[in-house]
N, C-alpha and C positions, 0 to 999 in steps of 0.2 A: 491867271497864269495857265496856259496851255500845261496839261500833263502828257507822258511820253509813256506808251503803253508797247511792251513786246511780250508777246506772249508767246515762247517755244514747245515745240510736243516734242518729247522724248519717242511715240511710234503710236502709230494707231489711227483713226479719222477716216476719211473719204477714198482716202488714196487705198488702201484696204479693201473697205465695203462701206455702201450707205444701207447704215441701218439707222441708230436714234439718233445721228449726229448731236451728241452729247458737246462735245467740246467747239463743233463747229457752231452750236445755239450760243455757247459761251462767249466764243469770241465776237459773234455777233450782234449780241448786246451790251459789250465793252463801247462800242460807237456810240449807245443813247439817241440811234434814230429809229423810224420806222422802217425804212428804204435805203441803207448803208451802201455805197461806192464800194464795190470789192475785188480787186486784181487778183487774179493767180499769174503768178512766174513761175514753171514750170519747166526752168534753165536747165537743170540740175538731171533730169531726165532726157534731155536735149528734144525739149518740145513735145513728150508724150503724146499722143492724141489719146487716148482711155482715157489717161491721168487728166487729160484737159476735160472728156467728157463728165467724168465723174464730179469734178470739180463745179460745175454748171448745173449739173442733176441735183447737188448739195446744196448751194447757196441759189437758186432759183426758186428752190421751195422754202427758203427763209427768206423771201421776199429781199431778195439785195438787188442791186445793180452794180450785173454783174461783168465783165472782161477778164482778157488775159494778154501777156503780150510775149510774143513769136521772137524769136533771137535767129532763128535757121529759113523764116521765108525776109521777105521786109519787112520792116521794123517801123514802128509806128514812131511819131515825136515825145521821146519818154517823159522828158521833163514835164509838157504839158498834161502828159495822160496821171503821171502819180501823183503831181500837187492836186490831181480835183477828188483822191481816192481816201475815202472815211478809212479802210482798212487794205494792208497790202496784205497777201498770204505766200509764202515761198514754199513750193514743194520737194520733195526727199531727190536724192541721187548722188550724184557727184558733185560733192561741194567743191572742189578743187577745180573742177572745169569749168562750174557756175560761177564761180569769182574770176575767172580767169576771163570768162566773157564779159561780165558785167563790167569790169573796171576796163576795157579795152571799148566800152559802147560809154562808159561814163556812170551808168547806173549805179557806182557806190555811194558817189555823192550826191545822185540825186533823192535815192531814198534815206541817207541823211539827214538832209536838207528836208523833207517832210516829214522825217521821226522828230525832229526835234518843233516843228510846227505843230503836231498833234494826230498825224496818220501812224494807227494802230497797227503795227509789226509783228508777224503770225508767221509760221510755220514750221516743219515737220523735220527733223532728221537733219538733214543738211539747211532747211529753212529754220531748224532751230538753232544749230551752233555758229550759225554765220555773222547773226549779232554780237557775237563774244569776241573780245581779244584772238582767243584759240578756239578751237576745235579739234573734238579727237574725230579721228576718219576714216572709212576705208575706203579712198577714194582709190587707194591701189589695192589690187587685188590681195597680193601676196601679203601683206602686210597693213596694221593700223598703224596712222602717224599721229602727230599733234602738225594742226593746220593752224597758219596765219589769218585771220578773218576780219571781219569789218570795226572791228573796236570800236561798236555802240556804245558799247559796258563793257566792266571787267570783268575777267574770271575765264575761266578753261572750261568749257561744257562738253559731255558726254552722254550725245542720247544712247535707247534703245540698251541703257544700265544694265537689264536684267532678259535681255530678249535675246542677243547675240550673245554667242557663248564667248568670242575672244574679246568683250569689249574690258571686262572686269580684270582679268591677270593682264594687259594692257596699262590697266590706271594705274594699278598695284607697282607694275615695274616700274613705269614712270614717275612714282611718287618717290619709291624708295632711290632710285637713283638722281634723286633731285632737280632731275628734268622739268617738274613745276612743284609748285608749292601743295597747292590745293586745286579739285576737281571738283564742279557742279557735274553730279548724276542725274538724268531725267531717263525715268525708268518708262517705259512702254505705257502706256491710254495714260500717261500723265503729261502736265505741261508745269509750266513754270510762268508766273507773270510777274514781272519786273516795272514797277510802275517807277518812273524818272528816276531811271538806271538801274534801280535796287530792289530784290530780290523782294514781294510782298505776300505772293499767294501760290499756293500747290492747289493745281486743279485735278481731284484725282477720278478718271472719267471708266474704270474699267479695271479688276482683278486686285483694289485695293493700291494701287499704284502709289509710290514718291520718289520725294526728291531729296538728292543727300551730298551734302558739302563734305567730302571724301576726302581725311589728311596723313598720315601718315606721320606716326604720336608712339616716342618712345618701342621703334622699331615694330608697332604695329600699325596695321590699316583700319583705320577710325572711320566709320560712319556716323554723322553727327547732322541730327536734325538741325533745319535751320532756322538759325535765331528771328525772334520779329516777325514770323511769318504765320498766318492765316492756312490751312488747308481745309479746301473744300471738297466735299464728293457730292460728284454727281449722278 
């Protein structure tokens, strides 16, 4: 049986600086090759080119083969380009604009349709919550929301926990006024890996970093490690 691997970073990586690519080593031997297929989508930035350079300088020197694919020049054939890819990685920005593209070119179900085959699901910020039911976001300026997202898996995610200052009295309010139940937190240089669907390993890659399933218990805000789960630091 094929296993379904997403691994989300709550902030930190390539997109940043390349220094020890910690987490990006990680996620690259989540694949068990020598020479790993590896997409960057880089939607969410509306095609960066830094963020695409950086991306290349990172997984170039972990020997991957590597691509990306363009949404703003022409667009290459997606379906055929994602089923042949060991690992997809989705970069930060605007989640709300990156979905808004993707599912108008078809791209939700075709990375779908290869999570559940066994292509390894990665990325950062907006590449991290986009596998969830919801997403908390500031895709708008003025304000954070909870976003509609690709319902891989369940649960509510909120990266960058402890990195933005509005992201925290955010979950809080939205806890207490019953707008969701519970919040997955992924705090800055940490990720979260979800091994077929469920919650397995905290990867903590920088400043001591985790991840906290955040409820709101007897009119307080409970931070509660999570059950079942392995934390590693690297």
């Amino acid at each position: 049986m094929t296993n379904r691997h997403i691994i989300a970073i709550g902030g930190g990586g390539f997109g940043r600086e390349i220094k020890d690519l910690k987490i990006e080593r990680y996620i690259v031997s989540q694949a068990k090759k020598e020479n790993p297929s590896i997409c960057f989508i880089p939607t969410a930035t509306g095609d960066d080119l830094n963020y695409i350079e950086n991306f290349y300088k990172a997984f170039n020197s972990l020997n991957c083969k590597t691509s990306h694919i363009d949404f703003f020049k022409r667009t290459i054939d997606l379906k055929k380009h994602i089923l042949k890819q060991d690992i997809v990685f989705v970069g930060g920005g605007n989640t709300k604009s990156m979905l808004a593209v993707w599912r108008e070119w078809g791209l939700d179900s075709i990375l779908y349709n290869a999570y559940i085959n066994g292509t390894i699901m990665s990325g950062v910020s907006a590449g991290a919550i986009c596998w969830f039911d919801k997403g908390i976001t500031d895709s708008w300026k003025e304000h954070q929301a909870i976003l509609k997202c690709l319902k891989f898996v369940k649960g509510v995610c909120c990266p960058h926990y402890d990195e933005e200052p509005e992201r925290i009295p955010f979950v809080s309010e939205i806890l207490k006024s019953n707008k969701i139940d519970e919040c997955v937190a992924i705090e800055g240089f940490c990720a979260l890996h979800l091994i077929n669907d469920s919650p397995k390993k905290i990867v903590s890659f920088g400043n001591d970093s985790n991840c906290y399933n955040v409820k709101y218990i007897e009119k307080k805000i409970v931070h509660n490690q999570m059950e079942n789960i392995n934390k590693i630091t690297l």
